[in-house]
C-alpha positions in Angstrom: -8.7 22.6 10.8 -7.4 20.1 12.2 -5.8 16.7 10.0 -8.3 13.8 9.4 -7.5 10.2 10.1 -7.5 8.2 6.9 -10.7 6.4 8.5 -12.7 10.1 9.4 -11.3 11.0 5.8 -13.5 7.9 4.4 -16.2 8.4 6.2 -17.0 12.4 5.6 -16.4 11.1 1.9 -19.2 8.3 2.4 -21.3 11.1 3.5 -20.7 13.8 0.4 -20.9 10.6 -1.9 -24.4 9.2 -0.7 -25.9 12.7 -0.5 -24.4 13.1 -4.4 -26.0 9.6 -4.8 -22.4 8.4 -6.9 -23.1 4.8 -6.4 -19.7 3.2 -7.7 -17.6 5.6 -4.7 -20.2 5.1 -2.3 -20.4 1.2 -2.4 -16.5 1.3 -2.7 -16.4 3.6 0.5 -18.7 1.4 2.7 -16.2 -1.5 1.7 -13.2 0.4 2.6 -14.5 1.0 6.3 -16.1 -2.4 6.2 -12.6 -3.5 6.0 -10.9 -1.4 8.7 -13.7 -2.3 10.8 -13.5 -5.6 10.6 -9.3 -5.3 11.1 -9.8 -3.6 14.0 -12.5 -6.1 15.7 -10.1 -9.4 14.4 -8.1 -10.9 17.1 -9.6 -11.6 20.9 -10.3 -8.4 21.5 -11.4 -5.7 19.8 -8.4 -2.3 19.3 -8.4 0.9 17.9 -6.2 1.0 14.3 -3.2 3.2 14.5 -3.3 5.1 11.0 -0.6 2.8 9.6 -2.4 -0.4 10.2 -5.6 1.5 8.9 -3.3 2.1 5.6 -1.9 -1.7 5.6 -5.5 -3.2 5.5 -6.1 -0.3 2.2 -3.0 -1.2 1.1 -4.0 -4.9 1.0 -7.7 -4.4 0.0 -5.7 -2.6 -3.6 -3.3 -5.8 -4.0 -6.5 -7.8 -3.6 -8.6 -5.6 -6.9 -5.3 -5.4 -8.8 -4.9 -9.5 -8.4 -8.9 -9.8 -9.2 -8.6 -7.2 -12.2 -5.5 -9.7 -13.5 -8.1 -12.8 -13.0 -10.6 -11.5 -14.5 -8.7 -10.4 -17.9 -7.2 -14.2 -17.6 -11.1 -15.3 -17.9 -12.2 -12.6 -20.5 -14.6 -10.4 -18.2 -13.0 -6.9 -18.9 -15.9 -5.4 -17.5 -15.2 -6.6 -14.2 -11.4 -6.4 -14.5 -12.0 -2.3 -15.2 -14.5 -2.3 -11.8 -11.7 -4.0 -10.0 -9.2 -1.1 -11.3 -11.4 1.8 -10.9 -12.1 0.2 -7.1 -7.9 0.2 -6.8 -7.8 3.5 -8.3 -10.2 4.7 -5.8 -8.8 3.0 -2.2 -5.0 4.3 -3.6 -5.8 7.5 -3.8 -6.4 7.7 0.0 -2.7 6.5 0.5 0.3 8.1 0.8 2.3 8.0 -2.8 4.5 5.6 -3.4 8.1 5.9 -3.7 9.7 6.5 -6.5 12.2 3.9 -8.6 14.9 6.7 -7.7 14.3 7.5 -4.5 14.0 3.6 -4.0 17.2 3.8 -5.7 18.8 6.3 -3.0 17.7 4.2 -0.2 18.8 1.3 -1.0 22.1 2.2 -2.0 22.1 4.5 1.5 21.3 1.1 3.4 24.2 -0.4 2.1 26.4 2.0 2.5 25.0 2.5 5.8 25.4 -1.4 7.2 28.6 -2.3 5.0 26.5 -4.9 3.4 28.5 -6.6 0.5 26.8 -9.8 0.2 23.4 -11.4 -0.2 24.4 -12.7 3.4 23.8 -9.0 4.3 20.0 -8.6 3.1 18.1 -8.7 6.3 20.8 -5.9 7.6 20.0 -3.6 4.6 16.4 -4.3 4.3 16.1 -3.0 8.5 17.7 0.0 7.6 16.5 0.6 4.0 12.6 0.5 5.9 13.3 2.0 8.8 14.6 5.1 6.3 12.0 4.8 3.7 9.1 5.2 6.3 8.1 8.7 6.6 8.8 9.3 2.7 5.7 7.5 1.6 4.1 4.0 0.6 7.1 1.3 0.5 6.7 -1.6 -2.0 8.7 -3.7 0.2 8.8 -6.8 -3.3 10.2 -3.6 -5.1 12.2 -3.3 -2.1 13.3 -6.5 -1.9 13.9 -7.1 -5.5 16.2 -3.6 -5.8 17.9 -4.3 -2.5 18.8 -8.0 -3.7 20.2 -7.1 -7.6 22.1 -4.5 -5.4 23.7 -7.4 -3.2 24.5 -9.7 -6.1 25.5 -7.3 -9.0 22.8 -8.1 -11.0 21.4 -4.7 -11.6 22.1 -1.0 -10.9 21.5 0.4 -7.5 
């Protein structure tokens, strides 16, 4: 068999969820392709998704629950935060894992290393390269990212 597209993924799982009648994943799934349709028909003229802008607009439609979960708990509707998380939990889990704090570790200390960075002056140099080698390892957290890379450059922290 051959591999499924993060979109044909979501849809054959639409299917299997409306014939098992599981509401939650089933309204969750017809917003996930709701989304990546609507990416794909934004701008002048409508375009095809390459599977990493397909995993950019999930990546974005998780910020946006986690951010609603955190506004809800601000206002006191913990029911509504945990449907926020449990839609997060849902639209992550057809991502690629994240990296993890050591092997964000390894690349940034790699980039640097790699572009003779010593300074904060240097960030946009590392952060090129750090990307660039982090990209077929799995889902970059680029404010991680940017936060390791820049303790890095200014001593603050530990690479």
């Amino acid at each position: 068999m051959e591999h499924m597209t993060t979109l044909e993924r979501l849809t054959a799982d639409l299917t299997a969820s409306m014939k098992a009648r599981t509401a939650f994943q089933t309204n969750t799934l017809r917003q996930m392709i709701a989304a990546v349709r609507t990416a794909a028909k934004a701008g002048s003229v409508a375009r095809e998704l390459t599977e990493e802008q397909v995993q950019a607009v999930l990546s974005a439609e998780v910020k946006k629950r986690r951010e609603s979960a955190q506004i809800y708990m601000t206002a006191g509707a913990g029911e509504r935060a945990v449907t926020e998380t449990s839609e997060a939990d849902l639209i992550e889990s057809y991502l690629p894992v994240a990296l993890s704090i050591e092997q964000l570790g390894v690349i940034v200390s790699d980039a640097i290393a790699a572009t003779g960075a010593a300074t904060i002056k240097d960030m946009g140099k590392v952060m090129k390269v750090a990307t660039a080698s982090a990209a077929g390892l799995g889902r970059l957290d680029s404010k991680a990212l940017s936060e390791r890379v820049r303790s890095a450059l200014t001593g603050a922290g530990e690479i």
